[in-house]
Backbone as a ProteinNet text record, in pm:
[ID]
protein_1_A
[PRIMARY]
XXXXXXXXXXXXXXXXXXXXXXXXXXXXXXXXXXXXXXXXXXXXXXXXXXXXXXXXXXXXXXXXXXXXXXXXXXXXXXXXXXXXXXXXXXXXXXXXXXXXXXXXXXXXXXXXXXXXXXXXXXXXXXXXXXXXXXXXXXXXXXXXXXXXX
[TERTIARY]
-1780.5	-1669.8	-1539.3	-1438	-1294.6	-1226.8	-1112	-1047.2	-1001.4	-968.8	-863.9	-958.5	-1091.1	-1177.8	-1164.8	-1173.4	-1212.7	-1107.7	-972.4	-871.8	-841.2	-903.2	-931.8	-1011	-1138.2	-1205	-1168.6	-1083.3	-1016.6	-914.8	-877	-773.8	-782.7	-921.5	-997.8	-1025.5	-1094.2	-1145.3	-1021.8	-869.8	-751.8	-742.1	-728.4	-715.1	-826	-948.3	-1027.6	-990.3	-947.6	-915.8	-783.5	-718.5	-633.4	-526.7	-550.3	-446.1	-347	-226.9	-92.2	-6.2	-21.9	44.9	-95.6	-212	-279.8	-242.4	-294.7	-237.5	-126.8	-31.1	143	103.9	47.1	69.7	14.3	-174.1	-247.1	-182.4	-117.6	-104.8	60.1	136.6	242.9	139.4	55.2	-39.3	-29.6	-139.9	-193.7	-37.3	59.4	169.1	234.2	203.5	287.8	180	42.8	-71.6	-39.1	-23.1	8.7	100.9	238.2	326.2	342.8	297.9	225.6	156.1	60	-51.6	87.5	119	207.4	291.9	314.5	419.1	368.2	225	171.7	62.7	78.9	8.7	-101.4	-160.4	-337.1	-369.5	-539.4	-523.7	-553.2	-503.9	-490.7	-631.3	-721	-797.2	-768.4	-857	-842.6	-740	-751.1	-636.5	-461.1	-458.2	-365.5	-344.8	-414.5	-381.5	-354.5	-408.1	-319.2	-241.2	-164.5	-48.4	45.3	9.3	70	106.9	-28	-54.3	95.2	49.5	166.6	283.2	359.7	443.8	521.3	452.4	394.1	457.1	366.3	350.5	472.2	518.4	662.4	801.2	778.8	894.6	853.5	750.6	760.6	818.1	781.3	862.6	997.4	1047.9	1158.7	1250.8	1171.3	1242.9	1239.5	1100.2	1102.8	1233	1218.6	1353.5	1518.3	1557.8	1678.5	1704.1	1534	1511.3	1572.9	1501.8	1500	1673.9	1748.2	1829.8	1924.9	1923.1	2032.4	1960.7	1902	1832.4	1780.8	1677.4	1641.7	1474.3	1435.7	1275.3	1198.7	1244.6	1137.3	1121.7	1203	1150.4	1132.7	1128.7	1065.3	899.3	854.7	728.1	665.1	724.4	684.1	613.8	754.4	677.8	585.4	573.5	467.7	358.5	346.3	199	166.9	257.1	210.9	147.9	242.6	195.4	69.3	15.5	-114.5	-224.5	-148.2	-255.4	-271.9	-185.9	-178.2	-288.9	-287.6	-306.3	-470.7	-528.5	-639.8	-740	-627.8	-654.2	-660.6	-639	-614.9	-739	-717.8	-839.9	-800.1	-893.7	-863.6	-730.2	-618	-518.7	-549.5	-496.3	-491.6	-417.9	-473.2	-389.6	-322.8	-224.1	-146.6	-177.1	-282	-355.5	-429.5	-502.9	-519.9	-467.1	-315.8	-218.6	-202	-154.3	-90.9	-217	-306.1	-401.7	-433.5	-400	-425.1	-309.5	-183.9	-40.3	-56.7	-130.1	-148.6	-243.7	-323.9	-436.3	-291.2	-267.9	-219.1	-64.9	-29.1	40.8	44.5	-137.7	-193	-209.3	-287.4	-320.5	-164.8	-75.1	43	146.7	74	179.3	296.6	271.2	514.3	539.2	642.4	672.5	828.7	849	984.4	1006.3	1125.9	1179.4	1174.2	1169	1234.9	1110.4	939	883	848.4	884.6	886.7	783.4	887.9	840	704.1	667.7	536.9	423.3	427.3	394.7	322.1	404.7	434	363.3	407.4	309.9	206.3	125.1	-60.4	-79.3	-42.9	-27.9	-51.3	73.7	53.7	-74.6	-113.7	-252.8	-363.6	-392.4	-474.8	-398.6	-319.4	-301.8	-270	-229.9	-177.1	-325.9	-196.1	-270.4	-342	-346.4	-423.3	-320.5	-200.6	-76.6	53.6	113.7	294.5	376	357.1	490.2	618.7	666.3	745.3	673.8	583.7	551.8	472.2	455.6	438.5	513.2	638.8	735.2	813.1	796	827.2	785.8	667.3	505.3	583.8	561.4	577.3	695.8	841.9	921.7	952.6	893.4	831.9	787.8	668.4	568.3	659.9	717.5	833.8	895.2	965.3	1140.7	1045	942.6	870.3	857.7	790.3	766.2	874.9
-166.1	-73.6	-152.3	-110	-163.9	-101.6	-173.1	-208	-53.1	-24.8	94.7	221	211.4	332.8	321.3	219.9	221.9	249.9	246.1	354.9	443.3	497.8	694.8	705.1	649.3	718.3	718.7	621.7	617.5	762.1	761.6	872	988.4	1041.1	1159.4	1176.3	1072.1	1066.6	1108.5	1068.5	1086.7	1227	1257.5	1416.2	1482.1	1465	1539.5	1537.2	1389.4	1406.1	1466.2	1484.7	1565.1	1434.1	1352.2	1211.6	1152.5	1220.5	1246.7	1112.1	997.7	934.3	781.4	798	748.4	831.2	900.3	1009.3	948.5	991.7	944.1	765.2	679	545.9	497.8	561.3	551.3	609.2	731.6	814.8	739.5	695	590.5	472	380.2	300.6	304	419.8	442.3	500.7	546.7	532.2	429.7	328.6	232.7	152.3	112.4	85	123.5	272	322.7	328.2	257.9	209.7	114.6	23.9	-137.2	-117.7	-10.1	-58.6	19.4	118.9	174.3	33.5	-47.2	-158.2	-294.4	-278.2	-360.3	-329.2	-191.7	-99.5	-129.8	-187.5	-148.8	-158.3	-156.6	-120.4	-285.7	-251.9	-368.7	-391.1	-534.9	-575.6	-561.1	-605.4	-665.8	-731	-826.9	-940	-865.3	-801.8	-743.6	-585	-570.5	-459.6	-539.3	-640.8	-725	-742.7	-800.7	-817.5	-700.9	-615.2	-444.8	-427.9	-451.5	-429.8	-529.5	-685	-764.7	-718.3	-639.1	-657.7	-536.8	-429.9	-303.9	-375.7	-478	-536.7	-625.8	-674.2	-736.4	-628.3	-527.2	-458.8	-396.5	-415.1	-300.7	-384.5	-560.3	-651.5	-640.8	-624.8	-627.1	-507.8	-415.6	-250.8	-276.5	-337.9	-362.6	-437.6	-543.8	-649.4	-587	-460	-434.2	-344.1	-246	-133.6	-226.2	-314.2	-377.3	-386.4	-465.5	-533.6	-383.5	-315.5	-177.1	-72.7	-152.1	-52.5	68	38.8	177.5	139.7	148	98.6	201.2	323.9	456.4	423.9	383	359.4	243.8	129.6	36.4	39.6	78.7	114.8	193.6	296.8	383.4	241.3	194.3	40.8	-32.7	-57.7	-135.1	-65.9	50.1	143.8	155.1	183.1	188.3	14	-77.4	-205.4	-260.4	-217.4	-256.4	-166.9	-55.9	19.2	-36.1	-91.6	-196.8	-308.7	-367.3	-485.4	-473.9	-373	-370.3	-362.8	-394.5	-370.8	-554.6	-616.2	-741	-821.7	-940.2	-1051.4	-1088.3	-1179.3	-1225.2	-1340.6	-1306.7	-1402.1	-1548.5	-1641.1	-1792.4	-1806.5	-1861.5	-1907.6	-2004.8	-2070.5	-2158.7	-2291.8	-2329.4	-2476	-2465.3	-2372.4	-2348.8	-2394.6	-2365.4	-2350.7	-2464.4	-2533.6	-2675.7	-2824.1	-2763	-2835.4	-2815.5	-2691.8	-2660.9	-2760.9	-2740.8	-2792.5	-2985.1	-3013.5	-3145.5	-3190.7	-3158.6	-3198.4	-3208.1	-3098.9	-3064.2	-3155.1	-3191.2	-3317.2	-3441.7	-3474.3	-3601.7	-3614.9	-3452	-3469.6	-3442.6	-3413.9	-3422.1	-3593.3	-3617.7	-3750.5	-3696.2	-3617.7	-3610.7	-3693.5	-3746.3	-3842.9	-3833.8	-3675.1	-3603.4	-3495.1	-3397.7	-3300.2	-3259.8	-3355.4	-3318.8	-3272.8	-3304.7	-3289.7	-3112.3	-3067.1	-2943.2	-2837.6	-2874.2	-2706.8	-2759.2	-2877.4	-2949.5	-2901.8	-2887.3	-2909.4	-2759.5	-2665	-2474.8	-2464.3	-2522.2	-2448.8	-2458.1	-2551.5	-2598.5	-2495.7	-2491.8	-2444.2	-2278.7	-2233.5	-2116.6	-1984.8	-2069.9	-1950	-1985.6	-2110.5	-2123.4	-1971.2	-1980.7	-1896.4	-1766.2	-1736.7	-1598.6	-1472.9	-1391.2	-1256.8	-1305.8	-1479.4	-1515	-1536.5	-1547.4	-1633.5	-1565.8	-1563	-1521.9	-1619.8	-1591.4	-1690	-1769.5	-1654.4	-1700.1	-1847.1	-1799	-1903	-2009.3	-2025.3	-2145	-2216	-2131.3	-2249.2	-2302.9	-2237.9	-2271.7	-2471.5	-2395	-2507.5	-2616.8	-2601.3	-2699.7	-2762.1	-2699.8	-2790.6	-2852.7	-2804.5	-2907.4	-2988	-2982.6	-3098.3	-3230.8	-3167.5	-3261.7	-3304	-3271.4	-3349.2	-3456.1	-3476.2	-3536.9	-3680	-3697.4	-3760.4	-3844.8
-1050.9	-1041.6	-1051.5	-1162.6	-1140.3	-1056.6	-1016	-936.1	-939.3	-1063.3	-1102.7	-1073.7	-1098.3	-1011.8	-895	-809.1	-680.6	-611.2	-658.6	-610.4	-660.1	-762.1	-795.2	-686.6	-668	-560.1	-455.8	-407.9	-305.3	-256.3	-404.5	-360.1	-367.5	-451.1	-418.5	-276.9	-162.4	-80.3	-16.4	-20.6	65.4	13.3	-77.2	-54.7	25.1	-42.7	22	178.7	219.3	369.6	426.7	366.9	355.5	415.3	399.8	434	345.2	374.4	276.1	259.3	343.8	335.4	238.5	275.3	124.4	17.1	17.1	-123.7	-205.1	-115.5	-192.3	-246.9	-189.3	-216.4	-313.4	-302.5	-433.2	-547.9	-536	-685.7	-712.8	-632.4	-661.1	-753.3	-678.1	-734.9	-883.1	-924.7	-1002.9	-1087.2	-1088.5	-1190.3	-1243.8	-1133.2	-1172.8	-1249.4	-1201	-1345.9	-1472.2	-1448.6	-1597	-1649.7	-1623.1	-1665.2	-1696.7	-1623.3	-1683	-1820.5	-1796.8	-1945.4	-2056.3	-2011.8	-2128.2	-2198	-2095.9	-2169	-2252.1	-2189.7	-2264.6	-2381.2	-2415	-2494.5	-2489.4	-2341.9	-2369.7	-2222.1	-2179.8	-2008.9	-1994.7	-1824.9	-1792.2	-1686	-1731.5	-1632.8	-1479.2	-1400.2	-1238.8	-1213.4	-1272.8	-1280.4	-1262.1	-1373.8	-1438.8	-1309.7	-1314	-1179.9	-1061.8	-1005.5	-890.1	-904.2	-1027.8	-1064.4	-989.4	-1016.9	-1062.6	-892	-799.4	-673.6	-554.3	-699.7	-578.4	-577.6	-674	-721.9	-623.4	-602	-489	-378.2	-342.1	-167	-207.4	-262.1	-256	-252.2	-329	-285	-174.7	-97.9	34.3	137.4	100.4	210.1	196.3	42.4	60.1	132.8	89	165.6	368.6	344.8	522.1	556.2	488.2	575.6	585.2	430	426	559.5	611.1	678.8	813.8	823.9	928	982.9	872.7	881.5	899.6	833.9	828.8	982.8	1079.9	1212.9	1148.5	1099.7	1055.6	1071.3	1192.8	1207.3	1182.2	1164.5	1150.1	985	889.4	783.5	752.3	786.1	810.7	851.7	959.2	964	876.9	745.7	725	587.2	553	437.1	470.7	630.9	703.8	621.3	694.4	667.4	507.3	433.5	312.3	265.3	288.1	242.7	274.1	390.8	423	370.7	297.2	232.3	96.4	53.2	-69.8	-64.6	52.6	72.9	75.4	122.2	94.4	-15.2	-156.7	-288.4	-356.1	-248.1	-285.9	-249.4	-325.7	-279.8	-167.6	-120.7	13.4	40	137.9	116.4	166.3	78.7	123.5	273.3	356.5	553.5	514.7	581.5	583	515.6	612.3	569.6	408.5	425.6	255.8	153.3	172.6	36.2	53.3	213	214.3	159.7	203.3	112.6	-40.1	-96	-215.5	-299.6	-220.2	-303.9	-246.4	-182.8	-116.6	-253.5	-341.9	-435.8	-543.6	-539.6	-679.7	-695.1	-578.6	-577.7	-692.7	-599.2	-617.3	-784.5	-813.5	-910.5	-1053.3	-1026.3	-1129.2	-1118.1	-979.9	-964	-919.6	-891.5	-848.7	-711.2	-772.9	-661.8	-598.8	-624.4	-543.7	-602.3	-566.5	-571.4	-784.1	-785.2	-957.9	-1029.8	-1014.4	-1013.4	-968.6	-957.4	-863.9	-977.3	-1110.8	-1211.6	-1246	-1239.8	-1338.8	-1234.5	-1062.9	-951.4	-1005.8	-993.4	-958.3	-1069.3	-1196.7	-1294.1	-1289.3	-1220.6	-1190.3	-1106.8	-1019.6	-876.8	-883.5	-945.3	-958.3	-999	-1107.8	-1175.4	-1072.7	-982	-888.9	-767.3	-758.7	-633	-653.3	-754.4	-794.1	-739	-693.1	-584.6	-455.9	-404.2	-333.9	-202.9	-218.5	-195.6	-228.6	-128.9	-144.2	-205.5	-321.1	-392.9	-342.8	-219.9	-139.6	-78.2	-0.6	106.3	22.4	-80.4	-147	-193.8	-233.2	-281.8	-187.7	-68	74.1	98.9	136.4	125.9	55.1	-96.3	-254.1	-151.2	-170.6	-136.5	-6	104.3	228.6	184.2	149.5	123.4	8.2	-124	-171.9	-155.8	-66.5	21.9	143.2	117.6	233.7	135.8	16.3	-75.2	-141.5
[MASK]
+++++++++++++++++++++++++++++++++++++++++++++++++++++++++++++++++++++++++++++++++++++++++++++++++++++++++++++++++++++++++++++++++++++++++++++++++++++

């Protein structure tokens, strides 16, 4: 089963349950898939729907933090709830030590031996972690671990 059925069925199941706030997120979901494939004039794999999914769970952090920041926690939680309904569409995320060991190899293995090194670092780095990993908190990671070197 793809990814892209298993949240149709998903979201049959939310209607049938009459659970309005899955409903709204899947059938958001599933528009924004199909706006993706519209742009790339054909459908998009697993892969290509995580994409679709992170991109989801990044603007809901971002809506949380403005919610946050402008006191507005009733809609703030409301992004909480939807984002973790996202999130359950994802592979399993990389923990801390993970990445710092993942970006600790991928070091060794490009040679960078400081900061300037950075884009040669991210470009290895990246297709290993993508949908696994917050972009944020890796380039976080990357340039800790560089300014150390």
């Amino acid at each position: 089963m793809t990814l892209v059925e298993k949240i149709n069925n998903d979201l049959h199941d939310a209607m049938r349950a009459r659970d309005e706030l899955h409903k709204l997120v899947l059938r958001g979901l599933l528009s924004s898939i199909n706006y993706a494939e519209i742009a790339k004039q054909k459908k998009l794999d697993d892969s290509g729907v995580i994409e679709v999914i992170s991109r989801e769970i990044k603007q809901r952090r971002e809506s949380i933090e403005a919610y946050t920041q402008g006191n507005r926690p009733d809609l703030a939680d409301k992004e909480k709830a939807e984002m973790e309904i996202l999130q359950q569409y994802m592979p399993a995320q990389m923990s801390h030590d993970e990445i710092v060991t993942l970006v600790q190899q991928v070091l060794q293995e490009v040679g960078a031996k400081g900061p300037a090194d950075k884009g040669k670092v991210m470009q290895k780095l990246m297709p290993q972690v993508k949908g696994k990993a917050d972009g944020g908190e890796v380039n976080r990671i990357v340039t800790e671990l560089m300014n150390k070197l």
